[in-house]
C-alpha positions as CSV (number, residue, x, y, z in Angstrom):
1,X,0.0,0.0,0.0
2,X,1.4,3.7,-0.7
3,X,2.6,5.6,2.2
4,X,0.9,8.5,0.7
5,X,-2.6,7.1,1.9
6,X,-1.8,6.2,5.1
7,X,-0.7,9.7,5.6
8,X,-3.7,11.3,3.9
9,X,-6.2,9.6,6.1
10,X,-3.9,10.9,9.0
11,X,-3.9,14.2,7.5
12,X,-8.3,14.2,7.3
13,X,-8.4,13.3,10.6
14,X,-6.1,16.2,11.7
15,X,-8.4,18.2,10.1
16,X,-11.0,17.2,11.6
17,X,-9.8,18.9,15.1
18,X,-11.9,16.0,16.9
19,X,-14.2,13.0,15.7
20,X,-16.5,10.3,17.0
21,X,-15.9,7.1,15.4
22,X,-18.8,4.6,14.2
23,X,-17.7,1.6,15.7
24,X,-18.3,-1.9,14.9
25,X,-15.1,-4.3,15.8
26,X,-14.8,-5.0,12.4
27,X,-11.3,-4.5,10.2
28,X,-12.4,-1.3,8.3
29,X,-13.4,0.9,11.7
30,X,-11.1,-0.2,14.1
31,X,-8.3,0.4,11.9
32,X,-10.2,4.0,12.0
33,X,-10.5,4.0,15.5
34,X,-7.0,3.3,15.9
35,X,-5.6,5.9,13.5
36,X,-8.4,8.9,14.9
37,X,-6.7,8.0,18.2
38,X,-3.1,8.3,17.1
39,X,-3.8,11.6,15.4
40,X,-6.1,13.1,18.0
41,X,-6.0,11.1,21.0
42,X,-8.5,12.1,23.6
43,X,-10.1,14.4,21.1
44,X,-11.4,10.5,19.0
45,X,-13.9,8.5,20.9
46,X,-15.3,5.1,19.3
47,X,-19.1,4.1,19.4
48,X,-20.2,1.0,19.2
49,X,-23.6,0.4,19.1
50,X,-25.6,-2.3,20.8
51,X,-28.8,-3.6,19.7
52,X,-30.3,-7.8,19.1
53,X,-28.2,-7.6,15.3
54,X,-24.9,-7.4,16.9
55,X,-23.1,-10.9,18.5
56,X,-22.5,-10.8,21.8
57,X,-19.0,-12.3,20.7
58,X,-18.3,-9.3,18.2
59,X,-19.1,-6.8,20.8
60,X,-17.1,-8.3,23.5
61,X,-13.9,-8.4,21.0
62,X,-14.4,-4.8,20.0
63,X,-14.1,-3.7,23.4
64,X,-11.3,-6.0,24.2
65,X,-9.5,-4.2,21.1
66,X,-10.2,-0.5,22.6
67,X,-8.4,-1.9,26.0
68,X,-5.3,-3.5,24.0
69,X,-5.2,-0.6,21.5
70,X,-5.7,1.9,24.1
71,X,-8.7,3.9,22.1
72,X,-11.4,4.7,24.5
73,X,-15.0,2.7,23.6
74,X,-18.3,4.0,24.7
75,X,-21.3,1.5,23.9
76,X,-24.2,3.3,23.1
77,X,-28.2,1.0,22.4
78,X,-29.8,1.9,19.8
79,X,-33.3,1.0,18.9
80,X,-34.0,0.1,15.3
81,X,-35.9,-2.5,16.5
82,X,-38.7,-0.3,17.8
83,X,-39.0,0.9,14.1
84,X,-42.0,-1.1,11.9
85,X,-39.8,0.0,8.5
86,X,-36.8,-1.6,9.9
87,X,-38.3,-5.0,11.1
88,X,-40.3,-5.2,7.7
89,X,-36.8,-5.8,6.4
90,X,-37.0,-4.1,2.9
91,X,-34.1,-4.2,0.6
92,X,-32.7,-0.8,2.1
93,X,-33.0,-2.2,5.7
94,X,-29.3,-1.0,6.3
95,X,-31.0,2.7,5.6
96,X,-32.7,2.7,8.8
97,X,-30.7,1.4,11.2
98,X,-27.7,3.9,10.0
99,X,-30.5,6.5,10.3
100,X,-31.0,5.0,14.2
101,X,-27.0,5.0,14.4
102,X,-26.5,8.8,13.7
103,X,-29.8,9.4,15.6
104,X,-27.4,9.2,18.6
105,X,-24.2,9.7,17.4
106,X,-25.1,13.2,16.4
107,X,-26.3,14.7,19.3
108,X,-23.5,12.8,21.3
109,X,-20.9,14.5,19.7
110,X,-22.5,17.7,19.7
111,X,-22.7,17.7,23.1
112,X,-19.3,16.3,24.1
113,X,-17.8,18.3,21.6
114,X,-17.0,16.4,18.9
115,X,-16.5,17.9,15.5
116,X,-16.8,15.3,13.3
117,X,-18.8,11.7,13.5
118,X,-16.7,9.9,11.0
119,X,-17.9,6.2,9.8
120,X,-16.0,3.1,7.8
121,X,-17.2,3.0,4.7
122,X,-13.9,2.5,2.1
123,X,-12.9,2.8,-1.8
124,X,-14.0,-0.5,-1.9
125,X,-17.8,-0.1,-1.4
126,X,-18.1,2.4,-4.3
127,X,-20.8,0.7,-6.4
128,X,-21.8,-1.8,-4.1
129,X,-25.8,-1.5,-2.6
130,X,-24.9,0.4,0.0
131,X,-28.2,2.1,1.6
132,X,-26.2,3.6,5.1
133,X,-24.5,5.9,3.0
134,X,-27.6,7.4,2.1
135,X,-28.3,8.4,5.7
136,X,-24.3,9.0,6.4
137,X,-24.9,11.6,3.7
138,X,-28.0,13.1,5.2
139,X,-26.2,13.2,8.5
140,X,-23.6,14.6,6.6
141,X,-21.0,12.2,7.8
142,X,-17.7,11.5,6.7
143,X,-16.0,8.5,5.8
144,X,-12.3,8.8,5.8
145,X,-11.0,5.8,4.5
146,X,-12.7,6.6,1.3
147,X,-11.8,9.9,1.0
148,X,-8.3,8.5,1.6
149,X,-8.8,6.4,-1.4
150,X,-7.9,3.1,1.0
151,X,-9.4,0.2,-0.9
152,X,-10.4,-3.3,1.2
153,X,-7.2,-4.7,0.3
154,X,-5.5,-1.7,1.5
155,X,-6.7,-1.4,4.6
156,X,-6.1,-5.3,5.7
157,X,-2.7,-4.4,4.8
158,X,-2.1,-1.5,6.9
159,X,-4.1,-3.1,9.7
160,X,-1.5,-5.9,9.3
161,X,1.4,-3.6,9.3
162,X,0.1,-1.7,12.7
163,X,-0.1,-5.3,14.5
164,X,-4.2,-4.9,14.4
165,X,-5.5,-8.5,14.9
166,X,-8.1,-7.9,12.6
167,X,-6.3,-7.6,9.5
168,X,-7.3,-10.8,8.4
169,X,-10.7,-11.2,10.0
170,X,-14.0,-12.1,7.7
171,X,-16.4,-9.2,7.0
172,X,-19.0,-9.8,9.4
173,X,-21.8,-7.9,8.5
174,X,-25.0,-7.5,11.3
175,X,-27.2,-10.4,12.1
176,X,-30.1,-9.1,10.3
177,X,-28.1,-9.5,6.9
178,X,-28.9,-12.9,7.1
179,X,-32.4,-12.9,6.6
180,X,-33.7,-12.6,3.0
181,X,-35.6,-9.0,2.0
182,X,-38.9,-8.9,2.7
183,X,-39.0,-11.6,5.6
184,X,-39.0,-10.2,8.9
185,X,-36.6,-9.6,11.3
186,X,-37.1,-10.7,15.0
187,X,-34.9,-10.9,17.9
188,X,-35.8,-14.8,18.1
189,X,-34.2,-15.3,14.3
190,X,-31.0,-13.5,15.4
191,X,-30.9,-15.4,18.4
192,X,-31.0,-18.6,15.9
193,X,-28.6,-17.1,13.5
194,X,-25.8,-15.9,15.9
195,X,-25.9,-19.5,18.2
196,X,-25.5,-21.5,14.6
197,X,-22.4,-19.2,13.6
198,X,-21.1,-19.3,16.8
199,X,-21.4,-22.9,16.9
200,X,-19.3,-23.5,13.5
201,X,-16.8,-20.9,14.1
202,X,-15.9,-23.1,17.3
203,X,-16.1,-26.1,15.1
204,X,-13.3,-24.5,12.4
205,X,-14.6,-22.3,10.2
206,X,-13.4,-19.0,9.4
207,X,-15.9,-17.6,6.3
208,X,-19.3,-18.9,7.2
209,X,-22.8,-17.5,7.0
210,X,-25.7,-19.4,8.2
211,X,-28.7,-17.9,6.0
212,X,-32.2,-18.2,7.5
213,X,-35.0,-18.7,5.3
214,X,-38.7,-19.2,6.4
215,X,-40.9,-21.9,5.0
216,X,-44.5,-22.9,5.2
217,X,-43.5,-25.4,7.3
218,X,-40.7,-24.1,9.5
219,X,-37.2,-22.6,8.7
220,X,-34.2,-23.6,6.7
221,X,-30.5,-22.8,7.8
222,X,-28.3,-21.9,4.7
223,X,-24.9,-22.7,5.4
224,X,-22.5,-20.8,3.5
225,X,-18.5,-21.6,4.2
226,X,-15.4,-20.4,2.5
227,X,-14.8,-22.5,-1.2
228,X,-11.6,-23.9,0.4
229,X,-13.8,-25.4,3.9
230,X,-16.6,-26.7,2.2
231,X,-14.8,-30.0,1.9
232,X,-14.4,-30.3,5.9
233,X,-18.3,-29.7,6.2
234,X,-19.1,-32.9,4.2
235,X,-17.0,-35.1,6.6
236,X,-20.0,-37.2,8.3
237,X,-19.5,-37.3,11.6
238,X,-19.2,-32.8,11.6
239,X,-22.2,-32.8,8.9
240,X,-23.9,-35.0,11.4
241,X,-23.1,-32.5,14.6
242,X,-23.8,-29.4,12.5
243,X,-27.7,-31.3,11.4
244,X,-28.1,-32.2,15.2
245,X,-27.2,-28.5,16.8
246,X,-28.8,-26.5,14.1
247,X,-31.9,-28.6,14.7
248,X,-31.7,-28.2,18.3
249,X,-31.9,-24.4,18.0
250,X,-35.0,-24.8,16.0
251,X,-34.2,-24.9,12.3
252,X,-36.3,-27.6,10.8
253,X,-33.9,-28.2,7.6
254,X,-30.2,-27.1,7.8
255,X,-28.7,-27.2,3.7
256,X,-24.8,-26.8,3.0
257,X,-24.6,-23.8,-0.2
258,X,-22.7,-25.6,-3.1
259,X,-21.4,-22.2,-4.0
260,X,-19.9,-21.5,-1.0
261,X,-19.4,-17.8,0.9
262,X,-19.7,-14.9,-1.0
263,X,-20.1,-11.7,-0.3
264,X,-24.0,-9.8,0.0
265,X,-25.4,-13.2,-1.7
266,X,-28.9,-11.8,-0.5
267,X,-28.4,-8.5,-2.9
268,X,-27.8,-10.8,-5.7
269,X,-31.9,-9.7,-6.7
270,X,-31.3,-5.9,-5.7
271,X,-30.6,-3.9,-8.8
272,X,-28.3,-1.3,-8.1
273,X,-27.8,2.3,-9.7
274,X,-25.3,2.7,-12.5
């Protein structure tokens, strides 16, 4: 990665004089968080917010990281899930619950003093259906690591080369991305989701999704595992484990995806802007 970037998102969040930090535990904002804190140091402050769609795993990491890193977290609950528009799960779902998200981040840095609330979004996600930038831009805020030009790639690097843990970690989008547009999101079907993913990452697996699908009769878990760990899935004796637990959490089929992880497999029917 060129030096120059790593230098220009320092230099934007100089400018910035002080910022508040969407936080999620994930590679693109605590690499943020980390920088904002190197640059400004008790002017940065990460939020994380808490709310049914995030693991209680993730959100015990992501503090652990602001202890190790030294970058001071405040947790802050959120309520998308009081909103009908959210829980009705439309294709722009992530719309309203970055809406709920600067809600309180706003007014929290307004009153603390905070300049700027600055969130993840990189060079990478130009393009991609993307519906929280729509209310980042209404909120009117920034996203340094784009406007540093830092691609994906780029920023795993430079995570790597400032001894962030995270550098290789799988995107782990919310909970609620699991669940097909148009089928409702409930606290009980994230409960489902996170105990299933929970459940294979102890049992191996680094990229995995478990997609959950309601049927006439009952639900279907969608497994979704990297390309190169579909093969340790079909062992018998795993398969057979995976069946039994998934079952027990109340998923009446449980289906291995032939085509593996990718990426926003749910968008694949959202048409996009050009």
């Amino acid at each position: 990665m060129a030096v120059s970037k790593h230098e220009e998102l320092r230099r934007i969040l100089r400018s910035f004089g002080s910022c508040v930090v969407a936080y999620s535990g994930g590679v693109d904002s605590v690499l943020l968080a980390k920088v904002a804190h190197e640059v400004l140091g008790d002017r940065s402050l990460a939020a994380i917010a808490d709310s049914p769609s995030l693991p209680r795993r993730e959100l015990q990491e992501a503090l652990e990281l602001g202890v190790r890193f030294n970058f001071p977290v405040r947790v802050v609950h959120t309520r998308e899930f009081e909103n009908p528009e959210y829980l009705a799960n439309p294709n722009n779902r992530c719309y309203f619950c970055k809406h709920e998200l600067f809600t309180e981040l706003i007014p929290l840095a307004r009153s603390e003093g905070f300049a700027v609330v600055a969130y993840g979004e990189n060079a990478s996600d130009i393009g991609d259906h993307r519906p929280g930038a729509k209310a980042a831009s209404e909120f009117e805020v920034r996203a340094p690591l784009k406007e540093a030009g830092l691609s994906k790639q780029e920023i795993r690097q430079l995570s790597a080369e400032l001894g962030l843990p995270t550098s290789d970690k799988p995107q782990l989008a919310c909970l609620s991305s699991r669940i097909p547009y148009g089928e409702s999101v409930t606290p009980e079907k994230l409960r489902m989701i996170e105990e299933a993913e929970a459940f294979l990452r102890d049992s191996g697996f680094h990229d995995v999704r478990v997609r959950h699908h309601e049927l006439k009769a009952g639900c279907l878990a969608r497994i979704e595992a990297g390309r190169d760990e579909l093969q340790q899935l079909l062992g018998l004796e795993l398969f057979d484990r995976v069946s039994t637990r998934l079952r027990s959490l109340g998923y009446h089929h449980v289906t291995l995806d032939l085509e593996g992880y990718r990426r926003g497999s749910l968008n694949a029917l959202v048409k996009t802007p050009r």
